[in-house]
LUMLUMVO-17572 format. One record per residue (C-alpha): residue number from 1; x, y, z. Coordinates in Angstrom, 1 decimal, padded with zeros to 4 digits. Layout:
// LUMLUMVO-17572
[site NUM; [X; Y; Z]],
...
//
This chain:
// LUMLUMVO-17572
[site 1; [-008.0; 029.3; 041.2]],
[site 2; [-011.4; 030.9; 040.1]],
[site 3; [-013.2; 028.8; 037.0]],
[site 4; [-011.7; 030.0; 034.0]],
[site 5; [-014.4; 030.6; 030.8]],
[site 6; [-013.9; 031.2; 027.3]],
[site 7; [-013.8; 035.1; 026.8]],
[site 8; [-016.0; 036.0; 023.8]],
[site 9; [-014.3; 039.8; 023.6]],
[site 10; [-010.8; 038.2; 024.0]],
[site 11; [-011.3; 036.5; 020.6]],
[site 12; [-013.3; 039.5; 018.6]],
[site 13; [-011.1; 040.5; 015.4]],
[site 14; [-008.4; 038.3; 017.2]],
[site 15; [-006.3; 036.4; 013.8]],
[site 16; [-006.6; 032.6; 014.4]],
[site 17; [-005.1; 030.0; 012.5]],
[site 18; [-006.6; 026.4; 012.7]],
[site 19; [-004.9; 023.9; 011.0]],
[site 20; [-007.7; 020.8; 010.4]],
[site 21; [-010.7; 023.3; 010.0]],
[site 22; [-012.3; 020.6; 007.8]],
[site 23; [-012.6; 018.1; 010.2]],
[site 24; [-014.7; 017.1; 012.7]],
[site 25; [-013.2; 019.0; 016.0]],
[site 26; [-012.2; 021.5; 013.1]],
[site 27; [-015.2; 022.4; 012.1]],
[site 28; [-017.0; 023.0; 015.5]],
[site 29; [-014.3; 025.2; 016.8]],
[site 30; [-014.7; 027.6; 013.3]],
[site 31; [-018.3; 027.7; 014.0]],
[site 32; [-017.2; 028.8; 017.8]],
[site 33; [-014.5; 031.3; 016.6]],
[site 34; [-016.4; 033.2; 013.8]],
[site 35; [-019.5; 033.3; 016.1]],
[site 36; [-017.1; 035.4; 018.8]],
[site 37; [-015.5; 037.3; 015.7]],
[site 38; [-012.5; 036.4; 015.5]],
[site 39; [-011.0; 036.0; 012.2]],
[site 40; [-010.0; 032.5; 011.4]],
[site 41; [-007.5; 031.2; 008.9]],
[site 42; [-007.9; 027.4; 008.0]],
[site 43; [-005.5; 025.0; 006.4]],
[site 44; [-006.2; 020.8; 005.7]],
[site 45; [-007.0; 018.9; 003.6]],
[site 46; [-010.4; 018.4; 001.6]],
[site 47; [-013.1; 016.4; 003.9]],
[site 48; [-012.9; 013.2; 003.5]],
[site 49; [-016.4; 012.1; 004.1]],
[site 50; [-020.0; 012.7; 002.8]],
[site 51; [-021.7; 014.3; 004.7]],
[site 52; [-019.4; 016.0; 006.6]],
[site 53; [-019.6; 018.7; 009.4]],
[site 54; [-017.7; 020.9; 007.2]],
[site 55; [-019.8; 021.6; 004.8]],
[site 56; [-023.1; 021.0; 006.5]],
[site 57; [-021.9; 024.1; 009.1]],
[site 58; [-020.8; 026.3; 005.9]],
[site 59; [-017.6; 026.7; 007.2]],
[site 60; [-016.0; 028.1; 004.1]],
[site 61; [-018.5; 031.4; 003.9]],
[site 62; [-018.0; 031.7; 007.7]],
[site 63; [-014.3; 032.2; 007.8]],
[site 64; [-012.0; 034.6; 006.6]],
[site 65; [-009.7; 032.1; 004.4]],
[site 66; [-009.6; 028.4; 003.9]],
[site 67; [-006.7; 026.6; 002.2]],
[site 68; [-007.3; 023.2; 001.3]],
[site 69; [-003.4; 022.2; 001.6]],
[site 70; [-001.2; 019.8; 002.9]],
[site 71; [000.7; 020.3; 006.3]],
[site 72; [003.4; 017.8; 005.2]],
[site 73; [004.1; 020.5; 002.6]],
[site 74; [006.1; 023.0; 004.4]],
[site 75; [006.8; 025.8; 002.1]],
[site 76; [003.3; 026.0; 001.7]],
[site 77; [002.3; 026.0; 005.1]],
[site 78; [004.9; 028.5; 005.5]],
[site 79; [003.6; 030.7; 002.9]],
[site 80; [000.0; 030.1; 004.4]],
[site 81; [001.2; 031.4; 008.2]],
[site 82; [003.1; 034.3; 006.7]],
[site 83; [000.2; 035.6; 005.0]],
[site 84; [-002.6; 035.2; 007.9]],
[site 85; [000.0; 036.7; 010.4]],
[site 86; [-001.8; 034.9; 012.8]],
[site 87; [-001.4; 036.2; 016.8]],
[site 88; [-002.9; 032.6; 017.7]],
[site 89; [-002.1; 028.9; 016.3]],
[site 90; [-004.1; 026.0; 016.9]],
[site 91; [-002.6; 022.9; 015.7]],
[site 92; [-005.3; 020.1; 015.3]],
[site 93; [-005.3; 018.4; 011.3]],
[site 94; [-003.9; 015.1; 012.0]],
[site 95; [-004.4; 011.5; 010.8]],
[site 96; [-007.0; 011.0; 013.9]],
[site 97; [-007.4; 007.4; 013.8]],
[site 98; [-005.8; 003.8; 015.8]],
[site 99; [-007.1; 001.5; 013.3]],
[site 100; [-006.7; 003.6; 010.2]],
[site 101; [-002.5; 003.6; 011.1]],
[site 102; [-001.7; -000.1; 010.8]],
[site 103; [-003.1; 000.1; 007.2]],
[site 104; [-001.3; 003.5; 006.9]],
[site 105; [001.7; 004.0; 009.4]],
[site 106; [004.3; 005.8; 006.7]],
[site 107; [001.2; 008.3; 006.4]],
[site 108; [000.0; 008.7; 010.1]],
[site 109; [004.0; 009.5; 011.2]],
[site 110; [004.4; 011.9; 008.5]],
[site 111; [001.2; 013.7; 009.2]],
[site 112; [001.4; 013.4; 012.8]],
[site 113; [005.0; 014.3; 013.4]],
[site 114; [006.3; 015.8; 010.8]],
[site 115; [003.2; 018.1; 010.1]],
[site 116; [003.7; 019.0; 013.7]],
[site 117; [007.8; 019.7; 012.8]],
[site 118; [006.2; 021.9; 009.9]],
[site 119; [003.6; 024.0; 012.0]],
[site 120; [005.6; 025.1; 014.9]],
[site 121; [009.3; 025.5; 012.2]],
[site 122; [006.5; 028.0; 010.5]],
[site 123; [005.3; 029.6; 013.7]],
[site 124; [009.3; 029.6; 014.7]],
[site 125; [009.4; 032.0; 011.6]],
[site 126; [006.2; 033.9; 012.0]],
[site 127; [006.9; 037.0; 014.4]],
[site 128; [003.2; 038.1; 014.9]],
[site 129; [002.0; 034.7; 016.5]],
[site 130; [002.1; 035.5; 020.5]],
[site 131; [000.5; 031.6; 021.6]],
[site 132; [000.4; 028.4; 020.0]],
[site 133; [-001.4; 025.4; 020.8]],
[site 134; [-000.5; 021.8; 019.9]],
[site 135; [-004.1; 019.4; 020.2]],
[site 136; [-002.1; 015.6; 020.7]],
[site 137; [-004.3; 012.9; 022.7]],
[site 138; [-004.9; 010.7; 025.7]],
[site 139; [-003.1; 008.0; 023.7]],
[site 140; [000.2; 009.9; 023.6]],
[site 141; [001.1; 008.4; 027.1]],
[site 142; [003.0; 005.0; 027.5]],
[site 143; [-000.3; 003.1; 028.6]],
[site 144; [000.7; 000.5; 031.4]],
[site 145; [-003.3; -000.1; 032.1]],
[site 146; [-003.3; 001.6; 035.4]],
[site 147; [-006.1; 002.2; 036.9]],
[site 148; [-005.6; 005.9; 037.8]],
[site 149; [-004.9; 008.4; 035.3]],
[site 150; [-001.8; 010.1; 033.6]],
[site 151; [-000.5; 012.8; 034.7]],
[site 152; [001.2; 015.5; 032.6]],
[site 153; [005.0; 014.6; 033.8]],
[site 154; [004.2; 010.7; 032.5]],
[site 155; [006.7; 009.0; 029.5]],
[site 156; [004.9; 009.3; 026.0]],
[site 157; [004.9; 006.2; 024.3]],
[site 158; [001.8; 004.6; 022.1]],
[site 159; [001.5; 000.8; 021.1]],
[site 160; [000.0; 001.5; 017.6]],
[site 161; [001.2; 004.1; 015.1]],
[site 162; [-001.4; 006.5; 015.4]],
[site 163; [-000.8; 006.6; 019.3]],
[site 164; [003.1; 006.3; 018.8]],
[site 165; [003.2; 009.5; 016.5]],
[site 166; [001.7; 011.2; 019.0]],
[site 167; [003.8; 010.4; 021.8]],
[site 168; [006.6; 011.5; 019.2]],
[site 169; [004.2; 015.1; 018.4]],
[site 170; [004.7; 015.6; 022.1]],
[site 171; [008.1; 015.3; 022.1]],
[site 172; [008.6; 017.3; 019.4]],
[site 173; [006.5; 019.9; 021.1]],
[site 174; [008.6; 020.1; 024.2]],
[site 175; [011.5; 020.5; 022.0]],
[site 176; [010.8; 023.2; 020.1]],
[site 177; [009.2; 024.9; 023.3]],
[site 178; [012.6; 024.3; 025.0]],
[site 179; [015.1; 025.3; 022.0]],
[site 180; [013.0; 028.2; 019.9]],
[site 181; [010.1; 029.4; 022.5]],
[site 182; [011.6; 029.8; 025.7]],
[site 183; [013.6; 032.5; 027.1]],
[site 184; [012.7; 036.5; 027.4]],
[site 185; [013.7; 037.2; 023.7]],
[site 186; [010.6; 034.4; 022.9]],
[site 187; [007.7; 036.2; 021.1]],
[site 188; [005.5; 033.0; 021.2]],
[site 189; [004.3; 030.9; 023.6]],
[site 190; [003.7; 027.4; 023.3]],
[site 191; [001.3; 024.7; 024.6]],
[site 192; [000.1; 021.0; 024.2]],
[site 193; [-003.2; 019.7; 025.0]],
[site 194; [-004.3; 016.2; 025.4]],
[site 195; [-007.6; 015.2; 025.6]],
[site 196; [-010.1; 011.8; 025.4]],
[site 197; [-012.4; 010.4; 023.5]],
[site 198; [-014.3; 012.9; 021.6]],
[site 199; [-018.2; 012.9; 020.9]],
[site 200; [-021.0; 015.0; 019.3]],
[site 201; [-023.1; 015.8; 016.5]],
[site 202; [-021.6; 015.9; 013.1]],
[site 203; [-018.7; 013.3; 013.5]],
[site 204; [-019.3; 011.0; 010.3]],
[site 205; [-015.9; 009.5; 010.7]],
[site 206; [-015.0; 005.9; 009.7]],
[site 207; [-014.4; 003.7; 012.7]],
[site 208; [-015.4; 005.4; 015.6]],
[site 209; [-017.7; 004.3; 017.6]],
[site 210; [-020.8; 006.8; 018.2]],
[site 211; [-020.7; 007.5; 014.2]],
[site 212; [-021.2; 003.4; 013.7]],
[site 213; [-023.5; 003.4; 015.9]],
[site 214; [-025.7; 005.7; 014.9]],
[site 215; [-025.0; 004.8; 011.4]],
[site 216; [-025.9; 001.3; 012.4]],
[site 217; [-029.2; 002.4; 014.2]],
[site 218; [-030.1; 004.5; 011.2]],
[site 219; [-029.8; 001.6; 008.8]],
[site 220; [-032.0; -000.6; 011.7]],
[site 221; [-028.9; -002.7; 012.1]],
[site 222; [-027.0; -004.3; 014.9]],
[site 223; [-023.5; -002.1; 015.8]],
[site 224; [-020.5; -004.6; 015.6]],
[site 225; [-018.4; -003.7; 019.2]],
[site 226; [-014.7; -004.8; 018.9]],
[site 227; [-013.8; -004.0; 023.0]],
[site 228; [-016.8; -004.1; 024.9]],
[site 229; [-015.6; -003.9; 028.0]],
[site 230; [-012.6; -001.3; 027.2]],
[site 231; [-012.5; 002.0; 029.2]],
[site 232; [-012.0; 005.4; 027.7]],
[site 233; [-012.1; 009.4; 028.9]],
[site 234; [-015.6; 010.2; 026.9]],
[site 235; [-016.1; 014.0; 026.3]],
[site 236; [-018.7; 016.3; 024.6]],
[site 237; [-016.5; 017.6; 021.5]],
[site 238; [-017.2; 021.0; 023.4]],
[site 239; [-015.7; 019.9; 025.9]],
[site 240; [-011.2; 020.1; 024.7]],
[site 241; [-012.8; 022.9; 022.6]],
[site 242; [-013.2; 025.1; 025.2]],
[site 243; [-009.9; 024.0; 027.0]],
[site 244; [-008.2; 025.3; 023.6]],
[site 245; [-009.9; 028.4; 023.6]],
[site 246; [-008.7; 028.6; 027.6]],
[site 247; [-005.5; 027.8; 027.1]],
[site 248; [-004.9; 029.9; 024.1]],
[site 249; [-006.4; 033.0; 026.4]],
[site 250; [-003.9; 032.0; 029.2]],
[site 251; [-000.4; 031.6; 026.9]],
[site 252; [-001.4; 035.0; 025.3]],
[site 253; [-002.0; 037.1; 028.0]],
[site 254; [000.5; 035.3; 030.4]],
[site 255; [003.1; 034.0; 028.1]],
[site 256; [005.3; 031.0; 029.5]],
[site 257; [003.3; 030.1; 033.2]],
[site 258; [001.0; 027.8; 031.1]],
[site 259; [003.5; 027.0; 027.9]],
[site 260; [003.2; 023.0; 029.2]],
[site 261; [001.9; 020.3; 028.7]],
[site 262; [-002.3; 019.9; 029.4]],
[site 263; [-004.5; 017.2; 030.0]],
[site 264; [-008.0; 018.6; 029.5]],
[site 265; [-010.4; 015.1; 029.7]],
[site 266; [-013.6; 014.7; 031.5]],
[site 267; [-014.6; 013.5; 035.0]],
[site 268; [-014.0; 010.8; 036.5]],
[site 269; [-017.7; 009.7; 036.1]],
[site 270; [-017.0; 009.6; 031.7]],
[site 271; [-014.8; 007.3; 032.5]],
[site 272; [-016.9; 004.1; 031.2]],
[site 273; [-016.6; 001.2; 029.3]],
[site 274; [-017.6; 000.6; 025.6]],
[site 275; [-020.5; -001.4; 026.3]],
[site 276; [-021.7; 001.6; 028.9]],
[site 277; [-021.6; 004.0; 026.3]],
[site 278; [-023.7; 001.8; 023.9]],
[site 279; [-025.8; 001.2; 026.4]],
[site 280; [-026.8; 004.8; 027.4]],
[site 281; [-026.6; 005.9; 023.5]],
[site 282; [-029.2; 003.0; 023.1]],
[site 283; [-031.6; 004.3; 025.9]],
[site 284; [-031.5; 008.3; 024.2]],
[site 285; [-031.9; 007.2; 021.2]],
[site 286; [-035.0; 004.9; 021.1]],
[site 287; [-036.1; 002.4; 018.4]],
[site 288; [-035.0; -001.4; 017.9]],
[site 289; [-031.1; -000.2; 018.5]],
[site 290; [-028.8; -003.3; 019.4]],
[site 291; [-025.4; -004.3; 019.6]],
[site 292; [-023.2; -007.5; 019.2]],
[site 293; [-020.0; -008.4; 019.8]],
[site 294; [-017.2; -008.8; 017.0]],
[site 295; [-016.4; -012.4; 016.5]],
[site 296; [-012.6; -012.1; 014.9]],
[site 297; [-009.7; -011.3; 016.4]],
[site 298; [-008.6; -007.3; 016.6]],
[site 299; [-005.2; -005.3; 016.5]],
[site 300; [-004.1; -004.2; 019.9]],
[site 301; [-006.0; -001.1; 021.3]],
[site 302; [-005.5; -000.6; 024.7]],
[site 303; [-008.2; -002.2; 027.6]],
[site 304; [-008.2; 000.8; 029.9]],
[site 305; [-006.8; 004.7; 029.8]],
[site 306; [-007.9; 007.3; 031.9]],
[site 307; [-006.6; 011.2; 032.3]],
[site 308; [-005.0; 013.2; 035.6]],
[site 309; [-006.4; 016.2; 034.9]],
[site 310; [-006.0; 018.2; 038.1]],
[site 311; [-003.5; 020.7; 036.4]],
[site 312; [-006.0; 021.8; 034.1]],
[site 313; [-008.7; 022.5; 036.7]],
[site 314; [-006.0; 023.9; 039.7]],
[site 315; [-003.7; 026.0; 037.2]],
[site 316; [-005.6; 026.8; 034.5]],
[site 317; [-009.4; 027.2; 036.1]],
[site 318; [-010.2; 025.0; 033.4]],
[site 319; [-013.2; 022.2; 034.2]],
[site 320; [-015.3; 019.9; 032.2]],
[site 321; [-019.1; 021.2; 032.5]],
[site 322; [-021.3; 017.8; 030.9]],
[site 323; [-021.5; 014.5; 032.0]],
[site 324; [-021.6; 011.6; 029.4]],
[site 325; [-025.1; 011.5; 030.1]],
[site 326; [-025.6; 014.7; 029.0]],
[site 327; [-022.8; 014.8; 025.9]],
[site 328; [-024.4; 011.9; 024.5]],
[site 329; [-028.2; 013.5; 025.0]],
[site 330; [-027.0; 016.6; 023.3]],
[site 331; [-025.0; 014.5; 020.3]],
[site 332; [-028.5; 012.2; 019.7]],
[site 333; [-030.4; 015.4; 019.9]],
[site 334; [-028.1; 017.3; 017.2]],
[site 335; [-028.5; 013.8; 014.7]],
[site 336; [-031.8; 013.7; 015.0]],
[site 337; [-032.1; 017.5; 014.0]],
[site 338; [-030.1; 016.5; 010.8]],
[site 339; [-032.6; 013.8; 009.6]],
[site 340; [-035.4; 016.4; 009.8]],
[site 341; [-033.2; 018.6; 008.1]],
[site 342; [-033.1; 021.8; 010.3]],
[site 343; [-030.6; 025.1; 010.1]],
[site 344; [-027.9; 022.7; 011.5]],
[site 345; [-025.4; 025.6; 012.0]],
[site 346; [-028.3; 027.3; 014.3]],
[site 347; [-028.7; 024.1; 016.0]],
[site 348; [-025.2; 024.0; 016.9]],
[site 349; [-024.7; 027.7; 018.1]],
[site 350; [-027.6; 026.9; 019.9]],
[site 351; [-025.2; 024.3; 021.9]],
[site 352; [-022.3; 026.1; 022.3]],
[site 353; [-024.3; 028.9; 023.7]],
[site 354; [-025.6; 026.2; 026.1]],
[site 355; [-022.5; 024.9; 026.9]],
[site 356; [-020.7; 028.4; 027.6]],
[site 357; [-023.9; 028.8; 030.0]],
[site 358; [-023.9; 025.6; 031.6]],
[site 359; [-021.5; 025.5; 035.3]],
[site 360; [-018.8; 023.7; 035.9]],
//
């Protein structure tokens, strides 16, 4: 199959709604969206950090509306879809974080599969959405620590909460796909992506590691590294954006073929370890930057987790395009431009426009 791009004139006036528009991911794929025209519709919560992407972007004046709402509250999500009449859903507000769900469990499963319950029960009742797409993650899978990568067709599963609920979101994904969104009387249909660890400029999120580092470096202090030697799927935030976009164009103009499931991670090359990561973020960014280990003992977060994602690139035409060297280049590169305090919504246009020029 022939590379497939994102389609600027596919997603002029098309209605978008983007649940998590606040966040992180959120906020880069509203910047993407309004730039091609469409006309977005966000729903989360408040951000929760300062600064955040969010408002450093101007989100808010970009898009055509932005509730600042609850997915766990159905009737108002309900209320929310009704009025949008979106033709396309992307599902991404979530409680995002491994270490964040021991403290909070009760809260990471209701968010992260209930919200998911309330999302597609609202779509379920929405006739004008025609393709919705459910963002989960790598952790969803039951992670044995193989060496080769999870396919599509592999048991969910999760060890902590926050990877657990997502396993469940799945499930409840291919549920609702099988019971409300299949069949010719279906109006909508209905996809999940999964993809790894996410970088880029902008992410000011607790406990992650490229944010504490480069919090670390900016305070001249040494970053703290729980799992050195752990290995994770490392991608540009671009990167699952783009897959999103792709997958959204393929479910609306082609309806059940790619109503699946999607793995959408980078190259086998972004497969590295912790320490590599460091390492290379270290070298672009310059300065006395160091790192140590962690001393104490840690919860349980898995050693090594890589994705299959030979689907995506053989049915969908959908292919990573920048290698970790380059993500992490273009993520010290956007930080940088924030402590000199440039037009940081120019500077990221500037890098989706170079990623949607850049070759698989």
């Amino acid at each position: 199959m022939k590379s497939a791009n994102v389609e600027p004139l596919f997603w002029k006036n098309r209605k978008v709604f983007l649940t998590g528009h606040t966040g992180f991911k959120g906020s880069w794929l509203s910047l993407w969206l309004s730039s091609m025209g469409a006309d977005v519709t966000g729903y989360a919560l408040a951000p929760n950090t300062t600064p955040n992407l969010f408002d450093v972007l101007g989100v808010k004046s970009l898009i055509e509306r932005s509730h600042i709402a609850d997915i766990r509250d159905l009737a108002c999500l309900q209320a929310a879809i009704s009025d949008a009449k979106p033709e396309i859903v992307i599902h991404m507000a979530a409680q995002p974080l491994v270490r964040y769900s021991y403290v909070k469990p009760v809260e990471t499963y209701a968010t992260n599969i209930m919200g998911t319950v309330h999302v597609l029960e609202s779509c379920r009742n929405a006739d004008s959405v025609r393709a919705t797409v459910v963002v989960t993650t790598d952790k969803c899978y039951e992670n044995k620590e193989w060496v080769w990568g999870y396919r599509e067709n592999e048991a969910m599963g999760g060890y902590d909460p926050y990877s657990n609920s997502k396993g469940c979101a799945e499930l409840v994904t291919s549920a609702y796909r099988q019971s409300f969104f299949s069949g010719i009387n279906s109006r909508n249909s209905v996809a999940s992506a999964r993809a790894g660890n996410v970088i880029g400029g902008g992410d000011w999120s607790e406990d992650r590691l490229i944010p504490d580092a480069i919090k670390a470096f900016e305070a001249c202090e040494s970053l703290r590294i729980r799992n050195p030697l752990s290995t994770r799927p490392w991608q540009h935030v671009l990167e699952p954006l783009s897959g999103y976009l792709v997958l959204s164009q393929a479910l609306y103009e082609n309806g059940s073929t790619f109503a699946s499931g999607w793995n959408l991670g980078p190259s086998d090359s972004s497969n590295c370890t912790v320490q590599e990561v460091i390492e290379l973020l270290i070298s672009k960014w310059g300065g006395e930057a160091t790192w140590e280990k962690e001393g104490f003992e840690q919860p349980h977060e898995a050693c090594y987790l890589k994705l299959d994602c030979a689907k995506a690139h053989t049915q969908l035409g959908w292919a990573p395009k920048w290698d970790l060297e380059t993500s992490i280049q273009k993520t010290v590169s956007w930080q940088k431009s924030f402590q000199t305090k440039e037009n940081m919504q120019e500077i990221s246009l500037a890098q989706i426009n170079q990623y949607m020029n850049s070759k698989s």
